[in-house]
Structures are given as C-alpha cells and as structure tokens.
C-alpha positions as CSV (number, residue, x, y, z in Angstrom):
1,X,82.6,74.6,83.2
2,X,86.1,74.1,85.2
3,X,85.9,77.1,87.6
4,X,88.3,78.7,90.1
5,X,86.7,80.9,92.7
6,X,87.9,83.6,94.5
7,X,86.3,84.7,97.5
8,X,86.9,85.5,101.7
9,X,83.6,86.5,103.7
10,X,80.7,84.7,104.2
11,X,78.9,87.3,101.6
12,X,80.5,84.9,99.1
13,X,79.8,81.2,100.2
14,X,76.5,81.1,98.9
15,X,77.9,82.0,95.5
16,X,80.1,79.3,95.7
17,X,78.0,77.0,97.0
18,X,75.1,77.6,94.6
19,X,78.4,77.5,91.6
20,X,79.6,74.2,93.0
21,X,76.0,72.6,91.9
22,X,76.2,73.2,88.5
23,X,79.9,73.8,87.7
24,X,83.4,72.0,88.1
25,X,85.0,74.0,91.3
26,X,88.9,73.1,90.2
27,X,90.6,75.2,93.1
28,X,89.0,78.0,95.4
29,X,91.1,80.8,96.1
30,X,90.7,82.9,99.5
31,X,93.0,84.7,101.5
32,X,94.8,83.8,103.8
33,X,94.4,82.6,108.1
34,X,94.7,85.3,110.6
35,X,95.3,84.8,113.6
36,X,92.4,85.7,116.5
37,X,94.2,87.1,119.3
38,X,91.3,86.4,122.3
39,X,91.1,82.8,121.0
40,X,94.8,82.4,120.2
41,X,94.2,80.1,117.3
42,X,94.6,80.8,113.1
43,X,91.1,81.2,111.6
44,X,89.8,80.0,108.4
45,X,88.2,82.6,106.0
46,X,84.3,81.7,105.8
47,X,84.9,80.1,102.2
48,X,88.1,78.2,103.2
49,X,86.0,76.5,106.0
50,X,83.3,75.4,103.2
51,X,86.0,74.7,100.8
52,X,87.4,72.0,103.3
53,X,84.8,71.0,104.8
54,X,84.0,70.3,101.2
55,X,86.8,68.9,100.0
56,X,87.9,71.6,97.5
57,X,91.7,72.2,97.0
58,X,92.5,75.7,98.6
59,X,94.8,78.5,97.8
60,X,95.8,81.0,99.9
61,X,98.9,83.5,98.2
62,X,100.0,86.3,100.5
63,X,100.5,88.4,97.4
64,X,98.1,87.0,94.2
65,X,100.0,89.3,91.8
66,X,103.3,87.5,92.4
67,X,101.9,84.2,93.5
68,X,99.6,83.0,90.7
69,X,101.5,79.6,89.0
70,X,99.0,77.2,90.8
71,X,96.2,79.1,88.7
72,X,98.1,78.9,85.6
73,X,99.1,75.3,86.1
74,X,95.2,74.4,85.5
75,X,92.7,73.8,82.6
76,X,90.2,76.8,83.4
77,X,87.0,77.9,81.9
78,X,86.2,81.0,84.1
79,X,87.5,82.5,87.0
80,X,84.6,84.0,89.3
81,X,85.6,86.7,92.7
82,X,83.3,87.5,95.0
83,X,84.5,89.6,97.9
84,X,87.8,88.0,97.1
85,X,90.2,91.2,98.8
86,X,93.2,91.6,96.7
87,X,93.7,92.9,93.1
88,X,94.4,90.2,90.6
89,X,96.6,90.7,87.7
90,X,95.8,90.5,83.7
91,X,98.1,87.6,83.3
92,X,95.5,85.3,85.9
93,X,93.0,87.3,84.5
94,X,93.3,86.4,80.3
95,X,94.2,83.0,81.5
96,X,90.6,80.7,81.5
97,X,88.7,80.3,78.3
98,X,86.4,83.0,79.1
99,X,88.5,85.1,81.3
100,X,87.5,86.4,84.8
101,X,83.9,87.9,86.1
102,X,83.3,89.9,89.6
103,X,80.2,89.6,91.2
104,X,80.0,93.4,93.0
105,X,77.8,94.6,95.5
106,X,76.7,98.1,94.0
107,X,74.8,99.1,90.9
108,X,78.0,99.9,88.8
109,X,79.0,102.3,87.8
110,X,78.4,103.9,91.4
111,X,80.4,102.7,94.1
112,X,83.9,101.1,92.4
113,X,85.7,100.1,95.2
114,X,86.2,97.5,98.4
115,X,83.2,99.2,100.6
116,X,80.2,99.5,98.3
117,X,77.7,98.0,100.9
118,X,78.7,100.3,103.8
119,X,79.2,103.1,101.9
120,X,75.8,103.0,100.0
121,X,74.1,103.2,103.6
122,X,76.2,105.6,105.1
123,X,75.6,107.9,102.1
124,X,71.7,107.1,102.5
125,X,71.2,105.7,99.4
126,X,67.8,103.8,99.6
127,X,68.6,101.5,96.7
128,X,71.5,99.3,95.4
129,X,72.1,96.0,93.9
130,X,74.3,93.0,92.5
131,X,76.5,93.6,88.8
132,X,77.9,91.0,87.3
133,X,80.7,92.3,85.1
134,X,84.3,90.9,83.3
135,X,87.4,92.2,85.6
136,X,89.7,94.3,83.9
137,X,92.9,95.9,84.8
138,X,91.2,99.2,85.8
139,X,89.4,98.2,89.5
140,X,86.0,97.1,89.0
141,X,85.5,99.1,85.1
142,X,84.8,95.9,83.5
143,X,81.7,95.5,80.7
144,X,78.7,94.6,82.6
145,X,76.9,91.1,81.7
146,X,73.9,91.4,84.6
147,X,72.9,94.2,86.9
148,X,69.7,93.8,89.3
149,X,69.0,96.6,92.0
150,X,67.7,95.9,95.7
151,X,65.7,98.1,97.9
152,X,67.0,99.5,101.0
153,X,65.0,100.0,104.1
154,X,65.4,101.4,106.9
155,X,65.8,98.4,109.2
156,X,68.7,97.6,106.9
157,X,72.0,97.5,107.7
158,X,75.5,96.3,107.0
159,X,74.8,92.8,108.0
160,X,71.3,92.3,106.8
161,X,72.3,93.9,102.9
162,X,75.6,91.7,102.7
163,X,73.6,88.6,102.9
164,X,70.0,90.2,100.9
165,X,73.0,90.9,98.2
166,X,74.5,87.4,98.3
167,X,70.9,85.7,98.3
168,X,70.3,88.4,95.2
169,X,73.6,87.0,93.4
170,X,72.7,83.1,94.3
171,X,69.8,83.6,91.9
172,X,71.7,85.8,89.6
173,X,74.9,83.4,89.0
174,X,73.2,80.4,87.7
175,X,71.2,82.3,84.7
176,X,74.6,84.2,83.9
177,X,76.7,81.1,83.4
178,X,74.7,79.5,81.5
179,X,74.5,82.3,78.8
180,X,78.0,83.1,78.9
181,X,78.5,79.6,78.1
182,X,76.3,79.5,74.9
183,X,77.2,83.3,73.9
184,X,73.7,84.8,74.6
185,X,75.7,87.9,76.8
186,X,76.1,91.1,75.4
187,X,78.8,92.9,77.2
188,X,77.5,96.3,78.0
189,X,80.1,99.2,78.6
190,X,80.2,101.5,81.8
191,X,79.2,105.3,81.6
192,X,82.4,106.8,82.9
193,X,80.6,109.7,83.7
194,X,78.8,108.0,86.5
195,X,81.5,106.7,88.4
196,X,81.7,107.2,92.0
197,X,83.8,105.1,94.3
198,X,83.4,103.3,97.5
199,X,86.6,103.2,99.3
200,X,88.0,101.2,102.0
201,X,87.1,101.7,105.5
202,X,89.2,103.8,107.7
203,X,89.2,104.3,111.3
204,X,88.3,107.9,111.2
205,X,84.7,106.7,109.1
206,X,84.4,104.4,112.4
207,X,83.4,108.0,115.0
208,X,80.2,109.2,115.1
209,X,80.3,112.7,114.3
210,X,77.3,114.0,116.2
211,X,77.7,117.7,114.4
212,X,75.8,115.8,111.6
213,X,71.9,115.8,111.2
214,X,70.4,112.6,112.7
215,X,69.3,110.8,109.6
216,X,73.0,111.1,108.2
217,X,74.4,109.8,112.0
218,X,71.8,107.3,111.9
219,X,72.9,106.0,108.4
220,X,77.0,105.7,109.5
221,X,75.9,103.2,112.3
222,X,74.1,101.6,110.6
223,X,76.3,101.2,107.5
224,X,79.4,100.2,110.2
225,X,77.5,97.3,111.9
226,X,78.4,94.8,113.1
227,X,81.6,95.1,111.9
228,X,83.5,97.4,112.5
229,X,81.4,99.7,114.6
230,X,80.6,103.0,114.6
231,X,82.1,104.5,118.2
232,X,82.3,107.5,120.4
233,X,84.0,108.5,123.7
234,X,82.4,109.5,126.8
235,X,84.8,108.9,130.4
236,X,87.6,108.3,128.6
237,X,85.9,104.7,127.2
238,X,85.2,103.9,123.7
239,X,81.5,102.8,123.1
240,X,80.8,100.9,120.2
241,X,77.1,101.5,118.8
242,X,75.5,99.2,116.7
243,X,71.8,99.9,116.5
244,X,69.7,103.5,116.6
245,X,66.8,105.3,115.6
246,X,66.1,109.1,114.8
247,X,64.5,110.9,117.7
248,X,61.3,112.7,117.4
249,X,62.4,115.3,119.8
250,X,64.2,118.4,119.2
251,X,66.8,120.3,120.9
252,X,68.4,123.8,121.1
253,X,71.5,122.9,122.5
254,X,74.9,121.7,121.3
255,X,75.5,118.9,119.2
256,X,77.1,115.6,121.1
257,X,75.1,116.0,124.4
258,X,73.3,113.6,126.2
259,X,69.9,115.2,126.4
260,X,67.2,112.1,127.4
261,X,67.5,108.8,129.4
262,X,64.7,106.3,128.8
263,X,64.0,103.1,130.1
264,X,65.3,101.5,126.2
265,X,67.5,104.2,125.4
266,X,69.1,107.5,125.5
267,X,69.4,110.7,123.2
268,X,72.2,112.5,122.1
269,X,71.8,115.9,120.5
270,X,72.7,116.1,116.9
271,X,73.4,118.9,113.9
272,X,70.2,121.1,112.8
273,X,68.5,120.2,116.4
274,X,67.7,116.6,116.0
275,X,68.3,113.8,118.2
276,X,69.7,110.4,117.4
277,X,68.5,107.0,119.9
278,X,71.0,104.6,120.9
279,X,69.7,101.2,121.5
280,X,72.3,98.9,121.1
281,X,76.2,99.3,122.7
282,X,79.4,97.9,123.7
283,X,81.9,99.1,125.9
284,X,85.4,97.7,125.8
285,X,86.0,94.1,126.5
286,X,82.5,93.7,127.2
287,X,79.5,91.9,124.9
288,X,76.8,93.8,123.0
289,X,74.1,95.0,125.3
290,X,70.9,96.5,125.0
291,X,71.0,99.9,125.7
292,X,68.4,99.5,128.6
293,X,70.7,96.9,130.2
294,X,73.6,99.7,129.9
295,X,70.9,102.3,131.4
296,X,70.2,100.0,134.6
297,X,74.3,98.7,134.6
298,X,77.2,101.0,133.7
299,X,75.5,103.3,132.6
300,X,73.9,104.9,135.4
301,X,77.3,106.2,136.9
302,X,77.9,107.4,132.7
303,X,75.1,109.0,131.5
304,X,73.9,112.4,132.7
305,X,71.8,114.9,130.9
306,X,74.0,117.6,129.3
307,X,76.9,115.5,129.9
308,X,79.2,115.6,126.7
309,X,80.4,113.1,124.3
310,X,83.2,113.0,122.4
311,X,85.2,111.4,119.9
C-alpha cells in the first residue's frame, strides 16, 4: 500500500520503521523544528531525523487543517498517525483509499486524548495497551480494528511504557495491514459509556502535591518522567524528581516535611501518614543526580528534618 505517516516522538519511529518494510512510505508527516535554546540550533522531530536519514520526503505544516494540498496532491492508500500532535481534518482524512487509522496508546474507550500514557500511571492504573482504530472527526471515537492491553508494573514509568507500547504496536501494525487490505477487519464501535479522557499536560499536574497518600504521589512522578517532571520547591529552588519509592515508615506529622535523611535517599511526609522516597533529582541548571550524590553535595546545606517543602 502507498502510505503517508504522521508521527513526532520517538514512540512512533518504530511504527514507521517496521511500516516502511512492508509498505510504500509516499511522504511522512511530522511537525515541525523547534528550536533548543541551550544548544541554539533547530531540532528535528525523532521521525523527521529517520525520515531523512532515510530518504523519505518530509512535511512539516504549521497548521495541518489549513495546510494539507501536498497530501491531497498524492495517490494514497492509508494514512497511519502515531503520536502525530495536531488534529487533522475530514477532508485529509476521506482522502486515501481506506481512509486514516490512529495507533493510540490506551485501551479505548478509556483515556481519549494527547496524555494517555502519563495519565494511566498517574491515575494508578496497573494495565493499558495499544488500539488501533479509523480517525474520525470526534478526537480519538473512531471504530476499533485491534486493541491488545499491556501490564503495568511498578518499575514502570513514563519512559519505559512509551517504548513497551511502541514495541506492542511494531507487532500489532503488520497483522492489521494486512487484513485491512484483504477486508478480514470488522470495525468494532466504542461504548460511549466508557469514555474517559486523558488530557494534555499542564504545569499545575507537574507539582507534587504531598497532601496526597504516597502511592498516588509515587504514581504522578512516575507518570511525569523524564519529561516533564514532576517538581517541588524547597529554598526558593525548584527540584525536579524523577524516580521514588513508597516508604515503609509512618509519620504523625504534617504532610510535605522532610522527616528522614539516608545515605540513598530522603523522606518526605505524605497524606494519611505515609512517606514517599526520593531517589532521583535535579535542581535548576544542573544534571540528574542520584539522590545520595544530592545528600553528600547540595543537599546537606537543604535538607533538614522537619524542614518544609513547598510547591
């Protein structure tokens, strides 16, 4: 099949790679460079670098809604998004032979929306999965063709799901093609009544609200790493916290205080007297440290038991 490909993060070049094998790639469409402040430069999207270094012809519209005739101006069999980060229109959308399919990271009908991963972990889900479905003109409500769920552990998080999903939808694509192609798929319809959505990120979802039990505070960091970052305050400096554990000790004091310093890490107090382990860090302009390299650095000037954080 002639295929155009939408897609941005690096969730989706294994999907386009493994689509490229068996399949005509006749234009890949990502969005477009930003530029990288600390390196001063315009960077590439993760699939535009393998579309180029691949020599695949790239497009990159500001606006896809308005900016489509390059898509139009081809022959096309299917158009396949993963990831791809704007809403595209019905007239792109009617326009191949058999119109467009989404490859979603969620277990549709749960989780609609541009944060599915994240927002499955931060809502401590311990399962979710790949759907393959046709896009529609409501976001993400299209008939299902393929659905397979993934476990979620505990040592999961943002980073290590995207790319479980994207190995999950390398071995999903293939076997979907191919009986779309020979009309084998029987679209099946999503319950409504199970909808749930999984907006955006915001910068308010980025602090750590301690008030919170530990499991739930434990689940946000995780579901924000690496990227953004889950974050509180303490001197006036925003730390960025990428990796935890729940604490098996208890407290009777308020929520948000420093209450142990180990040699590895360091407790802070959290809703219904639990405790929350912080084990990996940033502060501001600095790399990502182990939290026993903050303990025996920075740290020991910062952390004091009883000693507040904030948000």
């Amino acid at each position: 099949m002639k295929i155009v490909f939408m897609g941005t993060p690096q969730f989706a070049v294994p999907i386009l790679e493994e689509i490229a094998k068996h399949h005509e790639v006749v234009l890949v469409v990502t969005q477009p460079d930003q530029y990288h402040f600390r390196r001063k430069e315009m960077v590439f999207s993760p699939v535009k670098e393998w579309a180029v270094a691949n020599h695949y012809p790239v497009f990159q519209p500001e606006k896809i809604r308005i900016d489509y005739q390059p898509i139009l101006d081809l022959e096309v069999d299917l158009i396949i998004t993963a990831a791809y980060g704007q809403f595209v229109g019905e007239t792109v959308l009617n326009h191949p032979r058999y119109k467009a399919i989404n490859i979603h990271g969620s277990l549709l009908p749960k989780y609609r929306g541009g944060a599915p991963i994240q927002r499955a972990l931060m809502n401590g889900e311990d399962k979710t999965g790949i759907t393959i479905m046709y896009m529609a003109k409501k976001m993400d409500a299209g008939d299902i063709l393929a659905k397979e769920e993934l476990p979620i552990l505990d040592s999961d998080n943002q980073d290590t799901l995207f790319t479980k999903l994207s190995e999950l939808a390398v071995t999903m694509i293939p076997r979907v093609l191919s009986d779309l192609e020979k009309g084998l798929i029987v679209p099946m319809p999503q319950n409504e009544s199970e909808v749930s959505y999984a907006p955006n990120l915001t910068k308010e979802d980025e602090k750590i609200d301690f008030s919170k039990p530990a499991r739930q505070v434990f689940n946000q960091i995780r579901g924000l790493s690496s990227n953004p970052g889950g974050y509180f305050i303490i001197d006036n400096q925003l730390i960025k916290v990428y990796n935890s554990i729940v604490s098996n000790r208890r407290h009777q004091v308020d929520s948000g205080l420093i209450v142990a310093i180990d040699k590895q890490s360091f407790d802070i107090s959290c809703g219904e007297n639990t405790c929350i382990s912080i084990l990996e860090l940033q502060l501001p302009s600095k790399n990502r440290m182990s939290a026993r390299d903050f303990i025996n650095g920075q740290g020991r000037k910062m952390l004091q038991i009883y000693k507040k954080v904030g948000d």
